[in-house]
C-alpha angles and dihedrals in degrees: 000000000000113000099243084050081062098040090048096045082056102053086044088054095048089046097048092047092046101053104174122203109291105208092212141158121217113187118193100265083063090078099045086050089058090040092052092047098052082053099051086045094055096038097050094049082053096052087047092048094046091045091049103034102116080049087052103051099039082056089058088036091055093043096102098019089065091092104052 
C-alpha cells in the first residue's frame, strides 16, 4: 500500500473510534425512507441473482476445475 492509502486508513480508523455528538434531527419520514432503501437493496440483489444465476453457479462449478 501507498503511503497516503496508510496515512489515510489511519485517520478513518481514528475517526470512526472517536464519534463525537451529532446534534441531528431525524423527522418520521426519515424512517420510511430507510425502510424503503433495505427493501430495494434486497430486492434488487435478488432480481441480479435470479437473473445470473446460471452465471453464478458455472462460476462455483469451474472453481477447482480451473488447473487441469
Amino acid at each position: 500500500m501507498s503511503k497516503k492509502i496508510k496515512i489515510f486508513s489511519i485517520i478513518a480508523l481514528i475517526v470512526a473510534i472517536n464519534p463525537q455528538q451529532a446534534f441531528a434531527y431525524l423527522d418520521p419520514g426519515t424512517g420510511s425512507m430507510i425502510m424503503q432503501v433495505i427493501v430495494a437493496s434486497i430486492v434488487g440483489a435478488g432480481a441480479a441473482i435470479g437473473v445470473f444465476k446460471q452465471k453464478i453457479a458455472d462460476f462455483f462449478k469451474n472453481i477447482g476445475h480451473k488447473g487441469e
